[in-house]
C-alpha positions as CSV (number, residue, x, y, z in Angstrom):
1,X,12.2,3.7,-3.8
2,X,13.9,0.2,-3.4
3,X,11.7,-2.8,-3.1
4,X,12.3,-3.6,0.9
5,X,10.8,0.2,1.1
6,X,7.9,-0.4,-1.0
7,X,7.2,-3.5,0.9
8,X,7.2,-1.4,4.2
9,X,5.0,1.2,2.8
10,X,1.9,-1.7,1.8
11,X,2.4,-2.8,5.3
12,X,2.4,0.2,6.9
13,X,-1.0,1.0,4.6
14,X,-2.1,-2.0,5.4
15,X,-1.8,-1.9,9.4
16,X,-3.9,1.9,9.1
17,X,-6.8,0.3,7.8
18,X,-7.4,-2.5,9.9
19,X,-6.8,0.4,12.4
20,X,-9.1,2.6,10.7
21,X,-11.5,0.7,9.1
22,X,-14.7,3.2,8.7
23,X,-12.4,6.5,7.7
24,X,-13.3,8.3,4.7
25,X,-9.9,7.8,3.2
26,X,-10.1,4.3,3.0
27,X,-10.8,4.3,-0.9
28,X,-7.6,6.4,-1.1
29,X,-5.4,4.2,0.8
30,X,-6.3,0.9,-1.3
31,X,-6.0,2.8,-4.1
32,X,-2.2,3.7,-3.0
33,X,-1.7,-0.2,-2.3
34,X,-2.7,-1.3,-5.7
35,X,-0.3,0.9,-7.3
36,X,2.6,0.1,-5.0
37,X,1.8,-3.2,-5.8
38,X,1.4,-3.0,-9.4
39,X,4.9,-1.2,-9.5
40,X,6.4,-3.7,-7.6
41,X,5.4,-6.8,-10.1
42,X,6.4,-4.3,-13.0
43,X,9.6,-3.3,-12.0
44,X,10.7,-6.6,-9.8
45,X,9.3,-9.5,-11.1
């Protein structure tokens, strides 16, 4: 995945949970930010 894609993808994850804020897969969904985050700083700087 190129970094303008992972970018969209936090966003994207970002938007549902403001728009779901009391779902049960909430814990899941940070959890897939952090390590879309963590690869992007790895692997661009």
């Amino acid at each position: 995945m190129e970094t303008p894609q992972i970018q969209e993808k936090i966003q994207e994850l970002e938007n549902w949970l403001i728009e779901n804020p009391n779902s049960p897969e909430r814990t899941l969904i940070e959890s897939d930010i952090k390590k879309l985050r963590t690869f992007l700083k790895q692997n661009h700087g």
